[in-house]
MARMI-998993 format. One record per residue (C-alpha): residue in one letter; x, y, z. Coordinates in steps of 0.25 Angstrom, whole numbers, plus 5000, padded with zeros to 4 digits. Each point is the difference from the previous one (the first is absolute). Layout:
N
aXYZ...
end
This chain:
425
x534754245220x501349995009x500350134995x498850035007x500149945012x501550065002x499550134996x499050015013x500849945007x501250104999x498950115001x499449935014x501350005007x500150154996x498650025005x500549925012x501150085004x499250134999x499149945009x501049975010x500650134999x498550065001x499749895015x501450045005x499850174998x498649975006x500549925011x501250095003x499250145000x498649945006x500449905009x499249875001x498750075002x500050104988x500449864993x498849925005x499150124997x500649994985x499849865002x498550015000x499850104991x500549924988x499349875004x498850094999x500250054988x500349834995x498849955009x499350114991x500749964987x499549855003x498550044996x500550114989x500749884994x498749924998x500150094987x501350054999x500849895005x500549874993x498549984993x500750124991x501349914995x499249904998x498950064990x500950114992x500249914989x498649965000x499350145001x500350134993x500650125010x498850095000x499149885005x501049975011x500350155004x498950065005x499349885008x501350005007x500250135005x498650045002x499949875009x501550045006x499450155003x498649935007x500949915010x500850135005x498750065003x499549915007x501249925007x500350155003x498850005006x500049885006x501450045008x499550135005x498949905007x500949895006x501250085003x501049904995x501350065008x499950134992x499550145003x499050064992x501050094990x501049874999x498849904995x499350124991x501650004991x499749865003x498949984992x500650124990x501249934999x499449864997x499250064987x501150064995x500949865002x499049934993x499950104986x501649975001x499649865001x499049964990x501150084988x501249905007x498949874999x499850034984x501650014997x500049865008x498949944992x500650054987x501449935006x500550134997x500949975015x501050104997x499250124999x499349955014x501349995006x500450174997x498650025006x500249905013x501450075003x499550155000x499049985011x501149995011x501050064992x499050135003x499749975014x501450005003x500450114996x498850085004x500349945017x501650054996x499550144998x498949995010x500849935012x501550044997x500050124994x498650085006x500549935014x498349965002x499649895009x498549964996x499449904993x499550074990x501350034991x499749844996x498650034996x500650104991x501049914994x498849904997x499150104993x501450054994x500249864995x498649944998x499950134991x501249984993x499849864995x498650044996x500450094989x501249934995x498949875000x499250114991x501450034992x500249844996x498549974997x500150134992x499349944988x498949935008x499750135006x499950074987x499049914994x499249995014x498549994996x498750005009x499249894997x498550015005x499849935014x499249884994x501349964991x500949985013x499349875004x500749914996x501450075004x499450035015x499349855000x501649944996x500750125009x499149965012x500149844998x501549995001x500450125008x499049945011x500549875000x501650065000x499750105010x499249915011x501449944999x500750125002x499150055011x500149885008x501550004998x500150155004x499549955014x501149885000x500950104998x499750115008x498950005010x501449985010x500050154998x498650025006x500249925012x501250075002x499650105001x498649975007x500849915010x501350075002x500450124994x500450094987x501549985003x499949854998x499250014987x501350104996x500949885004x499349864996x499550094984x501750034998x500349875004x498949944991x500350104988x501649954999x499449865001x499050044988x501050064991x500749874998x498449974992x500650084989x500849884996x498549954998x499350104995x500950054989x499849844995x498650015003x499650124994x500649944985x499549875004x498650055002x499950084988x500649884992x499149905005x498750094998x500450014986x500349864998x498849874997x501449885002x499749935013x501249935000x500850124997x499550095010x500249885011x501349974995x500550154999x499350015015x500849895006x501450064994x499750145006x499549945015x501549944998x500750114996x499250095010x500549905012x501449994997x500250174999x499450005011x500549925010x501250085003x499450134999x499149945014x501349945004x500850134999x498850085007x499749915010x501650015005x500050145002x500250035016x499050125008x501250095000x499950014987x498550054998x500150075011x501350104995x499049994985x498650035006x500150055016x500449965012x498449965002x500249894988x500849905004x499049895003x500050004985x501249884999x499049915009x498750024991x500949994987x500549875004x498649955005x499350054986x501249944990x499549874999x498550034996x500650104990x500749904994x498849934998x499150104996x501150044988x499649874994x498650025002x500050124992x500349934988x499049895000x499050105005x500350084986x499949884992x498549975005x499850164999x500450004986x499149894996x498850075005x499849915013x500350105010x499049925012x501249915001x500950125007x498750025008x499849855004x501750035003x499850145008x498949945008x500749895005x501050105005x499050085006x499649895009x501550005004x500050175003x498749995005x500349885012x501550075004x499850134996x499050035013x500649905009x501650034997x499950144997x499450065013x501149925008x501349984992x499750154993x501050014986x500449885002x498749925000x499550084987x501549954993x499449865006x498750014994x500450054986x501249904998x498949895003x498950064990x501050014990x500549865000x498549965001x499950084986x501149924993x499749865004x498750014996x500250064985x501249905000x499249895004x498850044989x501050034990x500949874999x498649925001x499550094986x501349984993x500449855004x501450075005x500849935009x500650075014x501449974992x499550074989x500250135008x501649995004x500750084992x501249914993x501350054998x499949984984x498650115003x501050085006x501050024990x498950044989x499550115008x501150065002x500649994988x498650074996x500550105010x501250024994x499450014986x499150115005x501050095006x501349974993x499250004985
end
């Protein structure tokens, strides 16, 4: 299992860097508005994804060992293809910061996402992590080199050279998901509707359960881009989503753990184990990341305005003011994963809404005065909200003490002797 864990890890900071390389080039050649507008695009297509993942979402992980792949296939990508439709739809009517061509590749764009998605969802839920991780790193790895040739070498300035990288790459992962299930494709058989109850009935129960969580948290974590721009302007939407995308990227420290954790636990009937492997991951998660926020939240306004723009240097201020909910929300994934991989997803719900309460109260009072800085206010609040709620349930569950949680410095050898062993073997 660390195997694992390192594995998408070192596959996440790759995927990282790309998409650094993929804000700054957008940020360079657009400005602050062509990067707000990008902005909304792609929490479009995730607000989409968020009722598409009902089906095609964690529910998937968790009932691949316990269905066969023709029963989970076609429910989920006849139920992915009926959300784009109708969120499509939806979009055209409530204009949500998107002109009519942008929200139609939108709803295009969330389909073909979600086909990727349901072939990534089975490799996880048969813990076959690797093969995932080849299919995570080509979607930006596409997208990249797509906005090279787009931006730098065709010299175009629109927005629409990303909405070709992210059919370019939403495409790509698809097949090479076909590629890898190679087998399970070969073998697909229809079944006649009545024979999919139970699957749908199971696919419907946890999905719903994990999605609400999702759903809820996708406002925690950006409805600041929808009062931005409703309240101020794109350009702060282009600002406040770099700032908070280089904040998020230290969350690959937790979700490469998560990712194995999840698939572990959903696999696993040893309460005590899964608690006890949970506790030693949220420890390990905190003391990696710790100085990653450190070293970010250190960096000056010179510095992101000479990577990003001369518009971007208000990024050093949110940075600093988001860090510590961050932090927080690191340790949160973890002991979120381990309640998702036990099938009790209402417990991330119970954790999103608290937050929401949070973003709800700031975010229309903190937001339309204090403008980026009020949304890094608001989100570093919900976040911390998050955590000590899970914390609090978690170390109630499993009769942990707070001390339980501190990383000792006998931990702290085995793990990176472990490292070693990995990479030195």
């Amino acid at each position: 299992m660390f195997s694992k864990i390192l594995n998408t890890f070192g596959t996440r900071i790759v995927v990282a860097f790309i998409n650094l390389a993929i804000a700054i080039l957008i940020s360079q050649v657009l400005g602050d508005s062509g990067k707000g507008l990008q902005s909304l695009v792609l929490t479009n297509i995730s607000f989409i994804l968020i009722f598409s993942e009902i089906v095609c979402g964690a529910s998937l992980v968790y009932l691949t060992s316990r269905h066969s792949f023709s029963k989970l296939w076609l429910p989920s990508v006849l139920w992915a293809l009926l959300v784009a439709v109708v969120m499509g739809i939806l979009m055209l009517v409530l204009n949500m910061g998107l002109d009519t061509s942008l929200a139609v590749h939108t709803a295009v764009l969330s389909f073909i996402s979600s086909f990727a998605s349901i072939n990534f969802r089975i490799l996880i839920g048969r813990e076959e992590v690797k093969k995932a991780n080849y299919n995570t790193l080509l979607q930006p790895l596409m997208l990249i080199i797509t906005l090279v040739v787009y931006y730098l070498v065709l010299g175009r300035r629109d927005i629409y050279g990303y909405i070709l990288g992210l059919y370019l790459a939403y495409l790509s992962s698809s097949v090479l998901g076909v590629c890898q299930l190679r087998a399970d494709y070969r073998s697909l058989t229809l079944s006649p509707l009545r024979e999919y109850k139970d699957t749908l009935k199971a696919l419907f129960k946890y999905g719903f359960l994990n999605q609400t969580s999702h759903f809820v948290q996708f406002f925690n974590l950006r409805l600041s881009y929808y009062l931005l721009n409703a309240y101020v302007d794109t350009g702060q939407v282009g600002v406040y989503s770099n700032a908070v995308s280089l904040a998020e990227a230290l969350w690959i420290i937790s979700n490469s753990i998560a990712l194995v954790q999840y698939a572990r636990v959903s696999n696993s009937t040893y309460t005590a184990y899964n608690q006890r492997l949970t506790l030693d991951l949220a420890k390990i998660c905190f003391a990696i990341s710790l100085p990653a926020v450190l070293i970010l939240a250190l960096l000056p306004a010179p510095f992101f305005q000479f990577v990003f723009g001369p518009e971007f240097g208000m990024m050093s201020t949110l940075i600093k003011i988001l860090a510590p909910g961050v932090l927080l929300y690191g340790v949160y994934l973890i002991l979120g994963h381990y309640y998702s991989g036990s099938g009790r997803y209402f417990m991330n719900t119970l954790a999103a809404l608290c937050g929401l309460v949070i973003t709800l109260a700031c975010g229309f009072t903190l937001i339309p005065r204090f403008a980026a800085q009020g949304a890094a206010i608001t989100a570093s609040l919900a976040y911390s909200m998050n955590a000590v709620f899970m914390l609090v349930c978690f170390v109630k569950e499993s009769r942990f003490k707070i001390r339980d949680f501190i990383l000792t410095p006998t931990e702290l050898k085995e793990y990176i002797i472990e490292i070693k062993n990995h990479y030195l073997k």
